[in-house]
C-alpha positions in Angstrom: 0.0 0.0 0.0 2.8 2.5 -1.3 1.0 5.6 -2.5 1.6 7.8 -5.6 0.6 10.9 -6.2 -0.9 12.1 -9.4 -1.0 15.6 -10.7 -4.1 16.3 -9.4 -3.4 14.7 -6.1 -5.3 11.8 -6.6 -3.0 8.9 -4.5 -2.9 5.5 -6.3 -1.6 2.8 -4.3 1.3 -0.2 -5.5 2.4 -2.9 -3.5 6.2 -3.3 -4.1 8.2 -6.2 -4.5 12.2 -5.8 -4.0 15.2 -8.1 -4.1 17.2 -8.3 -0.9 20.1 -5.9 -2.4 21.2 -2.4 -1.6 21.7 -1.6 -5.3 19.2 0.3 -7.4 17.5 -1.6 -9.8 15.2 -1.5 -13.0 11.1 -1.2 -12.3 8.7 -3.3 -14.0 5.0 -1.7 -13.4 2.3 -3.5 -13.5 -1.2 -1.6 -13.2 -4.7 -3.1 -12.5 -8.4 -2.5 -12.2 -8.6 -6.1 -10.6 -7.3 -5.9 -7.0 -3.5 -5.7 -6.7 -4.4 -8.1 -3.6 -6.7 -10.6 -5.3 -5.3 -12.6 -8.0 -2.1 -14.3 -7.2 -0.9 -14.3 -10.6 0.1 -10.4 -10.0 2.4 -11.9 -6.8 3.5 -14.8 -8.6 4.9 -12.6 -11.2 5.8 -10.1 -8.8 8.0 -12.8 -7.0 9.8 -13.7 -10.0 11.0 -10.2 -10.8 12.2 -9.5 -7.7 14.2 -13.0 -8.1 15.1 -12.1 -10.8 16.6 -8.6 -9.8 13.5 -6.6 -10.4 11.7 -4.4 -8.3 7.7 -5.5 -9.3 5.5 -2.6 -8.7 1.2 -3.6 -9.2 -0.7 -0.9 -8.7 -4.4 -0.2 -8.2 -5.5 2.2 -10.8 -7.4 5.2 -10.1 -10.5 4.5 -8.6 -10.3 1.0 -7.6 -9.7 -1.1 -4.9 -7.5 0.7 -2.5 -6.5 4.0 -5.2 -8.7 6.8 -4.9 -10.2 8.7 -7.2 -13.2 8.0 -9.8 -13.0 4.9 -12.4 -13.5 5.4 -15.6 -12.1 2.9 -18.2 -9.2 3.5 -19.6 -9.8 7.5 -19.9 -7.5 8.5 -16.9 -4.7 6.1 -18.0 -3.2 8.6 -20.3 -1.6 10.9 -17.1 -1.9 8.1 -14.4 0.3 6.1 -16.6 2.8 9.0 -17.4 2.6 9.8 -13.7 2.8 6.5 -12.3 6.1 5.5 -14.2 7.9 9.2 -13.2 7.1 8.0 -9.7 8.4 4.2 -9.9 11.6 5.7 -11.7 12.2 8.7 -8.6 12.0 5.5 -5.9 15.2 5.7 -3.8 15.9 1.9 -5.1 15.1 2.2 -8.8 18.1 3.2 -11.5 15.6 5.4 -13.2 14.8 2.4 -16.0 11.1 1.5 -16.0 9.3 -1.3 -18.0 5.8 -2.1 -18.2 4.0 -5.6 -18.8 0.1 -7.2 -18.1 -2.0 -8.6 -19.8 -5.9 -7.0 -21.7 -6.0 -4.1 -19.7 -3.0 -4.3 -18.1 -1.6 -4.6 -21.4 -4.0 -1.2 -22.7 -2.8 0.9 -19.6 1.0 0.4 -21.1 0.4 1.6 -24.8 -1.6 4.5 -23.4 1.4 5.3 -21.1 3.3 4.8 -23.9 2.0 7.4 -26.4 2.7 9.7 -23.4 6.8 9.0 -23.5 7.2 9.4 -19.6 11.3 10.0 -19.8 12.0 6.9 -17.7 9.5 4.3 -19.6 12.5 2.4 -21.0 9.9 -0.8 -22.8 6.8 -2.7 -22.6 5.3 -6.3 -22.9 1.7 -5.7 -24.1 -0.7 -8.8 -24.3 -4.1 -9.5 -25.7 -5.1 -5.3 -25.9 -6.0 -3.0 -28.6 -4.9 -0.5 -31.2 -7.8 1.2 -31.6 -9.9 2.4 -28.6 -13.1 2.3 -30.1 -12.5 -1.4 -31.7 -12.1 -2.3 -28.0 -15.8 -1.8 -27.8 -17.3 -1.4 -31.4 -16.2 -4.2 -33.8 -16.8 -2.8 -37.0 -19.6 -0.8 -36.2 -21.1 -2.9 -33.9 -21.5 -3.0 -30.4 -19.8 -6.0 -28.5 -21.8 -7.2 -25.4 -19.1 -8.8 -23.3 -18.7 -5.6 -22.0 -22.1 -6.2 -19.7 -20.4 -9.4 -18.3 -17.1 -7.5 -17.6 -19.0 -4.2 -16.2 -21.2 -6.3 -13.2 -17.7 -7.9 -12.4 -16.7 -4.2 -11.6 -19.7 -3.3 -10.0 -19.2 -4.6 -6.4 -16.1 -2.2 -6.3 -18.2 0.5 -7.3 -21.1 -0.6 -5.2 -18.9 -0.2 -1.9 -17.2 2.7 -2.7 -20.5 4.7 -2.9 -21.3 3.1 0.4 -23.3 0.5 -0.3 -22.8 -2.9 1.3 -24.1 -5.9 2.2 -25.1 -8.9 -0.6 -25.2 -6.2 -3.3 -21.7 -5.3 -3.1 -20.2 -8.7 -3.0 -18.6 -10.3 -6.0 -20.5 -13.8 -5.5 -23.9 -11.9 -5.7 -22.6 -10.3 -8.7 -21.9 -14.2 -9.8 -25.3 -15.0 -9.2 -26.9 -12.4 -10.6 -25.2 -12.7 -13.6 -26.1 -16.8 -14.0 -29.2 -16.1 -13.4 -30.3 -12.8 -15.4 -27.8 -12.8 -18.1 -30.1 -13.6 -21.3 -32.8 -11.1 -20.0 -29.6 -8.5 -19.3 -27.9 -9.5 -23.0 -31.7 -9.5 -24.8 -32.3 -5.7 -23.5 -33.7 -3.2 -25.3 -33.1 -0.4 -26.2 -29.4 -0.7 -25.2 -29.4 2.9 -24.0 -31.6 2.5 -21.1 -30.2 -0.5 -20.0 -31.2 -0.2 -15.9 -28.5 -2.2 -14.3 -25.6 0.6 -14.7 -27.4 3.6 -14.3 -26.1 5.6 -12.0 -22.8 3.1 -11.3 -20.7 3.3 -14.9 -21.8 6.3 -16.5 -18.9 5.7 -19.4 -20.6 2.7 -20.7 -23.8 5.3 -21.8 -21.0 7.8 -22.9 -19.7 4.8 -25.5 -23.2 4.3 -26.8 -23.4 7.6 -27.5 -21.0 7.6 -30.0 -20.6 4.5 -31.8 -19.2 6.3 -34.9 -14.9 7.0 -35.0 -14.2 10.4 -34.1 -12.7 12.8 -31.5 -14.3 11.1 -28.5 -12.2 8.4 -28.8 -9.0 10.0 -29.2 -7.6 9.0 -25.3 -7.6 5.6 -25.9 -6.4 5.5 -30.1 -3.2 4.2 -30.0 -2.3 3.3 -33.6 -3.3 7.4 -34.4 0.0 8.0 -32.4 2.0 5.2 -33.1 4.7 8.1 -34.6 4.9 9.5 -30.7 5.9 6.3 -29.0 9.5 6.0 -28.0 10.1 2.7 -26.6 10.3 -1.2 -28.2 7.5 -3.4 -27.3 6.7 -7.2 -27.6 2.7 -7.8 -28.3 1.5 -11.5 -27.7 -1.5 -12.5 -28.9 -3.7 -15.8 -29.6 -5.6 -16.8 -32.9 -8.6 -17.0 -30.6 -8.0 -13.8 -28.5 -10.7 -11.4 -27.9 -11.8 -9.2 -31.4 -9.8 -6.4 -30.3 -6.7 -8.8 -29.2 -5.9 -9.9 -32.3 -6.2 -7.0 -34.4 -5.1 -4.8 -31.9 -1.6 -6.8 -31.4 -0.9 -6.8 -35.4 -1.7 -3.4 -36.1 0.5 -2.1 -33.3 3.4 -4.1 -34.5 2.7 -2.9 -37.8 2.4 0.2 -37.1 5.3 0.6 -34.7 7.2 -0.4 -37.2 6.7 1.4 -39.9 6.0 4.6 -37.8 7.7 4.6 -34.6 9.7 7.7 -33.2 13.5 6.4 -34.1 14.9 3.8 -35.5 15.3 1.9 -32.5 11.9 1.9 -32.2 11.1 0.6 -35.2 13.4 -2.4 -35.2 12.3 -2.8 -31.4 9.2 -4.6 -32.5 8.2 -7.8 -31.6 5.0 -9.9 -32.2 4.0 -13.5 -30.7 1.2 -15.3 -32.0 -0.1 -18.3 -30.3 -3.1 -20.9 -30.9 -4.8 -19.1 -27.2 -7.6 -17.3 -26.2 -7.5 -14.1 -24.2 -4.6 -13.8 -21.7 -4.5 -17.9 -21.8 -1.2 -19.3 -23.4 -2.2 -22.7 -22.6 -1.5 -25.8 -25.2 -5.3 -26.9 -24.8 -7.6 -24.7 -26.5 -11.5 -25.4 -26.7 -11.9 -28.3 -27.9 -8.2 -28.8 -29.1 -4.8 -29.6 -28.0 -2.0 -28.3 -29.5 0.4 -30.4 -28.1 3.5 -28.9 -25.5 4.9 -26.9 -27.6 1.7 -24.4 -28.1 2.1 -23.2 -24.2 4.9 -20.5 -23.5 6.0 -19.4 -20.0 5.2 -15.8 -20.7 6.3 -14.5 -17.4 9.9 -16.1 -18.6 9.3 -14.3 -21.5 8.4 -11.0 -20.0 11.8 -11.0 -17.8 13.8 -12.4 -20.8 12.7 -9.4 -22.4 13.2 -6.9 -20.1 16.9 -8.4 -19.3 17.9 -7.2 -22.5 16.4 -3.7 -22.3 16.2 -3.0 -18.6 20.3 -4.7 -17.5 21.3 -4.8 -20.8 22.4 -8.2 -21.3 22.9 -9.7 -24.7 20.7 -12.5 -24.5 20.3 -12.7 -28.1 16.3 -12.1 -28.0 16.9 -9.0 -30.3 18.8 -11.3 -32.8 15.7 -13.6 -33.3 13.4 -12.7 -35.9 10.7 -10.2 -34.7 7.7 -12.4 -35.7 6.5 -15.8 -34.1 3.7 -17.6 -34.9 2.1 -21.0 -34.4 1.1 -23.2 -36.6 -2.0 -25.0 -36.1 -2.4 -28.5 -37.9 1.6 -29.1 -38.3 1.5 -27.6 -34.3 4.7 -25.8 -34.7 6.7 -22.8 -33.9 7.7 -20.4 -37.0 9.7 -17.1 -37.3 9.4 -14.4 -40.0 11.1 -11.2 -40.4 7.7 -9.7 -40.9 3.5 -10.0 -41.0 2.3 -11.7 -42.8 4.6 -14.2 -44.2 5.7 -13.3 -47.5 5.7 -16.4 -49.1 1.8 -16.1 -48.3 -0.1 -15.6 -52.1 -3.6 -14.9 -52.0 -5.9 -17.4 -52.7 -9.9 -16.9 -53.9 -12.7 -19.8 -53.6 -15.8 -18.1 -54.7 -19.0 -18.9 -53.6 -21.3 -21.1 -55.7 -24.6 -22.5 -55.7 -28.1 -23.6 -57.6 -29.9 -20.7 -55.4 -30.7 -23.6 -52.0 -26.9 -22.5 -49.9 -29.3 -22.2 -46.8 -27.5 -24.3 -43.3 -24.9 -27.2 -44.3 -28.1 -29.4 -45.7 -28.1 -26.8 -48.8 -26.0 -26.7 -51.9 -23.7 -24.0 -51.4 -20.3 -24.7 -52.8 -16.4 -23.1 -52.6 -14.6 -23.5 -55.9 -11.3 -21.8 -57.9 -13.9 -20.7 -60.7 -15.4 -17.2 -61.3 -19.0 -17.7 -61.1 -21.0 -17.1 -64.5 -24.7 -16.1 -65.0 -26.8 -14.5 -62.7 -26.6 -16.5 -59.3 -27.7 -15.3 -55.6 -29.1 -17.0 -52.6 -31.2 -15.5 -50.1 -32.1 -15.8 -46.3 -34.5 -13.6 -44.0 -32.7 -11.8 -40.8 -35.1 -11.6 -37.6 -33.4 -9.7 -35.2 -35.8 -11.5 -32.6 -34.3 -15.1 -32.9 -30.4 -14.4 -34.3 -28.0 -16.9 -34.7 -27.3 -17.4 -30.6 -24.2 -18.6 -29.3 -25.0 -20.2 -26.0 -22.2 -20.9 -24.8 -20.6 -17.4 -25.8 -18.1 -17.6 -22.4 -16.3 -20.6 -23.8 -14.0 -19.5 -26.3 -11.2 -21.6 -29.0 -11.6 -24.0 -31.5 -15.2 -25.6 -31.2 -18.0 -27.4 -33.4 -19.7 -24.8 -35.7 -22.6 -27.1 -36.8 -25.2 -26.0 -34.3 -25.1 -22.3 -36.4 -24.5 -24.0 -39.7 -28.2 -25.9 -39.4 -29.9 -22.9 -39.6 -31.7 -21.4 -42.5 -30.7 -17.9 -42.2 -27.0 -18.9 -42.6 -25.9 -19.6 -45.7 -22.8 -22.2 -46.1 -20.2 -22.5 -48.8 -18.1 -25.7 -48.5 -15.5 -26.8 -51.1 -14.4 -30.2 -52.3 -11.9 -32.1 -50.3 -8.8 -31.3 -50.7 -6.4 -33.2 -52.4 -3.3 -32.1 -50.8 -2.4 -30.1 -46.9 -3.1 -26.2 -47.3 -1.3 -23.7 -45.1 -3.4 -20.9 -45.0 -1.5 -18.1 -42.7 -2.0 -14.4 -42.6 -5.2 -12.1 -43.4 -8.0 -13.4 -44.4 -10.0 -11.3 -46.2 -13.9 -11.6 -47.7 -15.5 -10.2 -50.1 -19.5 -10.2 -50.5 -22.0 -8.9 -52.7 -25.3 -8.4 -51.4 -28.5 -6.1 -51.2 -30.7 -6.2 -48.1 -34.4 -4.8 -47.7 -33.6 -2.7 -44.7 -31.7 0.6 -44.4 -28.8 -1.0 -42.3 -28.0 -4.3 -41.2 -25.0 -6.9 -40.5 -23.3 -9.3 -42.4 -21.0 -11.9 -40.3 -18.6 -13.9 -42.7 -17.0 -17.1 -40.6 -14.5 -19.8 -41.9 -14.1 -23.5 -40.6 -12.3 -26.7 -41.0 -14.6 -29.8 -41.8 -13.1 -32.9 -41.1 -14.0 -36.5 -42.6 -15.9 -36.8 -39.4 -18.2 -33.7 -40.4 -17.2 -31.5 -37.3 -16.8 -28.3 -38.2 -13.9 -26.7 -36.2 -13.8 -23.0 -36.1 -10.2 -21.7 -37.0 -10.8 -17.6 -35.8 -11.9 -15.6 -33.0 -16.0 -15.6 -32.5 -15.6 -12.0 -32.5 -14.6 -11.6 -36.2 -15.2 -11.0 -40.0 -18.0 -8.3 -38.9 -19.8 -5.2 -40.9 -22.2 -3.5 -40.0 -23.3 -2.4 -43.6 -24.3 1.9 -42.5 -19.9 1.8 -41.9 -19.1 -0.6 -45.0 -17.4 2.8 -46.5 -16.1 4.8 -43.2 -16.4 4.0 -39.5 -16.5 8.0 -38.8 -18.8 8.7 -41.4 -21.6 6.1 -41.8 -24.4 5.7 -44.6 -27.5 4.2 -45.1 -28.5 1.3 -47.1 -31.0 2.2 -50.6 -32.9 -1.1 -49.4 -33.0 -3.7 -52.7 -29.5 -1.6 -54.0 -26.1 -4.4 -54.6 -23.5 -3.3 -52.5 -19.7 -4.4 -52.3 -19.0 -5.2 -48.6 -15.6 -5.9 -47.7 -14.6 -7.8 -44.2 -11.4 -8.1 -42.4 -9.7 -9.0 -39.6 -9.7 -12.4 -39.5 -5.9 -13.7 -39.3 -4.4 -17.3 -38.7 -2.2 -19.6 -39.4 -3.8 -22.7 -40.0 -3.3 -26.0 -41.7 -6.4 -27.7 -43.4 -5.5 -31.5 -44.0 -5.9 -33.6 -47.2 -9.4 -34.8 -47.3 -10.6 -32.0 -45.0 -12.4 -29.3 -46.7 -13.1 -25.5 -46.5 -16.1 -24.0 -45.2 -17.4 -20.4 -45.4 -20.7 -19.5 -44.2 -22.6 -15.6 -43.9 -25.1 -14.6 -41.9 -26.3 -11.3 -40.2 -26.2 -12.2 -36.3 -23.9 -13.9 -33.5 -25.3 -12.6 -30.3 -23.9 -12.2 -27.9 -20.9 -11.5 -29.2 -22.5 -8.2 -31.0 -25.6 -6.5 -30.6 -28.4 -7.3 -33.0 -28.7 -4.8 -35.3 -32.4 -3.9 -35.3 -32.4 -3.5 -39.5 -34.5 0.1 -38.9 -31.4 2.3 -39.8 -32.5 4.6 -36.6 -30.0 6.2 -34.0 -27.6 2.9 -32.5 -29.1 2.1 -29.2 -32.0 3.5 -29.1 -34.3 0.7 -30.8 -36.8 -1.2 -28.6 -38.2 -2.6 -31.6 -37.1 -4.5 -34.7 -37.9 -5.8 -38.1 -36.8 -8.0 -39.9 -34.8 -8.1 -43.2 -34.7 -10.0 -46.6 -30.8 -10.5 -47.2 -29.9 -11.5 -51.1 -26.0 -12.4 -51.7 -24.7 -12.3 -55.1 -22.0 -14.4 -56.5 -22.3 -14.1 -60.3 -19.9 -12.6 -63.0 -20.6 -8.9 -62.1 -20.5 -9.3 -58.6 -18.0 -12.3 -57.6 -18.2 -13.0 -53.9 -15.5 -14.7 -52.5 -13.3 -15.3 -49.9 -9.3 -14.9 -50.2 -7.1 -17.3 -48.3 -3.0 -16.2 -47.6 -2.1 -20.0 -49.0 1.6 -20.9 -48.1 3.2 -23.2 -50.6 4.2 -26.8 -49.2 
């Protein structure tokens, strides 16, 4: 309970773990909206450091837990971060060299230190966090509900320190609560005046109010000032992080790279890719293992890391090549000198069918031939019974049938294949389509179909999402001419994944995955402030003129 002091006074509190030595050493900081006291991975790792000649600093962040001050995500971590690292450099112990490393927020608190360039902020180890602020809560226009689950988790916190106590303000009522009213919480409408945060998170009203890119979201846009960030960072990730994870992880390595302050910067880049989830380097994933090799001891990582910037020491992690990445199928490690590989060439499989690609029991096909002659299939989007994920809080590689069976998804699958296809990098879909209604979503999602017929999914549920008013500009959205043929072109869906001879590609679209994003309402009106919806005729096109398709990074072998 070793207070800072922030500009404005506000005290934040650390608990500080030393090595028994009278010499100064380096800092890593680790900051937390969690409990510094509660989760014993924080001391765990804090006990390493200091073993390993660190001083570990984890530190409540402003308003939570034992820090004063008011909470609000992620919008006070520009100066509390700046702050907070001047502080851990000016302790009579520390040689003025500070790192930083945590992971989802922990990892988000860094980069927004980061764009700050506090003088003593010497490297980071960012994990599973974003690039973009509002992509950490609007995925391509629409809204990601997770962020109910992880606000009533906060609540309890926020409960006590208004004065409240008792059941209400406990975490395992917050548990309960949230088993038991989750679906009516999640099924809400209109999402604006959902009741169980008024008056405790006032931010999460503030995001709804502007879902579009702009100004607003300027404290927490990282990759808009990747040119002021001064310090070398290594970003891990998973193939089946959250949808910001991912993304986030690649574009700041990307961007760092091309854009970072000096030289040094830019060649201080490093990017880990795993087959994980969020903040989980674990070798089983879902309903996969990846064998031994898939799990890495990140905290070894993190100090590796840090020995080379922080003491200095030429452990040759700076001569490795800047990229690693997993391969799943062959369930091996690979380095590249950049992202993606650039052996990768794109690949299309176009969709195909006789008009009936409705579920997996329809004709929908994936083949290496343009499509000829007028050719479409249609389905009908009710926003009051979307394609549901039930078990939304299990994430990795898992059975996509249960969606596939449904009529308003339409599946493309291709022949098996005659020989193993790598397909690693950015996957990237094109799709054709008109809809009756003035804005709506189309979700594009890719799987592996085995001999068996299971139907493992190879990205993030969070992923390959437009919501069609921001198909042109996410600060500047338009309306659909309902019946019109537009071009709608979806991204952010990255692996690196190996699909077996005799196993065959699967693509399917449809316009909902609740929970994982709101269901878009089809009426075009204001975001959030529908309480009732209608539903829409969807047409997809795949003929000469407009040639949907999806296009594969395919490694040679």
């Amino acid at each position: 309970n070793v207070a800072a002091t922030m500009r404005d006074g506000v005290r934040l509190y650390a608990d500080i773990y030393r090595p028994e030595t009278a010499d100064r050493v380096p800092i890593i900081l680790v900051r937390t909206p969690y409990s510094k006291d509660q989760w014993a991975e924080y001391s765990t790792f804090a006990r390493l450091a200091a073993e390993s000649g660190y001083a570990a600093i984890v530190q409540d962040v402003r308003g939570r837990f034992s820090s004063e001050g008011v909470f609000s995500p992620y919008l006070q971590e520009l100066n509390d971060g700046y702050d907070s690292v001047e502080w851990a450099a000016a302790l009579p112990f520390s040689n003025g060299k500070v790192g930083m490393q945590g992971c989802s927020y922990l990892g988000a608190v860094q980069w927004q230190a980061a764009v700050m360039n506090p003088p003593h902020l010497v490297a980071i180890f960012p994990q599973c966090t974003f690039a973009s602020g509002r992509h950490f809560f609007f995925f391509s226009g629409a809204f990601d509900l997770s962020w109910i689950s992880w606000l009533n988790g906060r609540l309890p916190d926020i409960r006590r320190r208004q004065g409240l106590s008792g059941a209400e303000a406990s975490d395992e009522e917050a548990e309960r609560l949230w088993s038991a009213h989750k679906w009516e919480w999640l099924n809400f409408l209109p999402l604006k005046e959902f009741p169980l945060l008024k008056g405790l998170c006032p931010y999460y009203y503030e995001w709804l109010d502007h879902p579009d890119d702009g100004p607003f979201w300027d404290f927490a846009n990282v990759e808009k000032r990747h040119a002021e960030v001064s310090v070398p960072a290594y970003s891990l990730t998973g193939w089946f992080d959250d949808g910001y994870g991912q993304p986030g992880a690649i574009r700041n390595f990307l961007g760092l790279r091309r854009n970072g302050r000096t030289p040094q910067v830019r060649q201080g880049q490093k990017l880990i890719i795993g087959p994980w989830t969020h903040c989980d380097p674990r070798s089983r994933v879902g309903s996969m293992d990846f064998g031994r090799e898939a799990a890495v001891d990140v905290p070894a990582l993190v100090i590796r890391w840090f020995d080379h910037w922080l003491k200095g020491i030429d452990n040759g992690i700076m001569r490795e090549p800047p990229v690693r990445y997993f391969v799943m199928g062959d369930n091996i490690w690979r380095y590249e000198s950049g992202w993606p590989p650039a052996g990768a060439k794109p690949t299309s499989l176009y969709f195909s069918s006789r008009g009936a690609a409705n579920s997996l029991y329809g004709d929908g096909a994936l083949t290496r031939d343009k499509p000829k002659g007028p050719k479409l299939d249609r389905y009908v989007y009710d926003p009051a019974n979307p394609v549901t994920d039930y078990f939304f809080e299990t994430t990795g590689p898992r059975d996509l049938r249960p969606f596939e069976a449904r009529n308003d998804v339409l599946v493309f699958t291709s022949e098996p294949l005659p020989q193993d296809t790598e397909v690693t990098g950015d996957i990237q879909a094109e799709v054709w389509a008109s809809s009756s209604a003035r804005d709506t979503d189309f979700i594009v999602k890719i799987s592996d179909v085995h001999p068996s017929g299971y139907s493992q999914s190879i990205t993030p549920p969070l992923s390959g999402v437009v919501r069609a008013r921001y198909r042109d500009s996410e600060s500047a959205p338009s309306l659909l001419n309902p019946g019109q043929v537009y071009r709608f072109a979806i991204d952010s869906m990255s692996t690196s994944h190996v699909f077996r001879k005799g196993h065959r590609i699967r693509v399917w679209i449809t316009s909902s995955f609740f929970p994982h994003v709101d269901r878009n309402p089809n009426t075009g009106h204001p975001f959030g402030s529908d309480s009732e919806m209608v539903r829409a005729t969807q047409t997809v096109f795949h003929d000469s003129r407009h040639p949907s398709r999806i296009i594969l990074p395919v490694i040679a072998r």
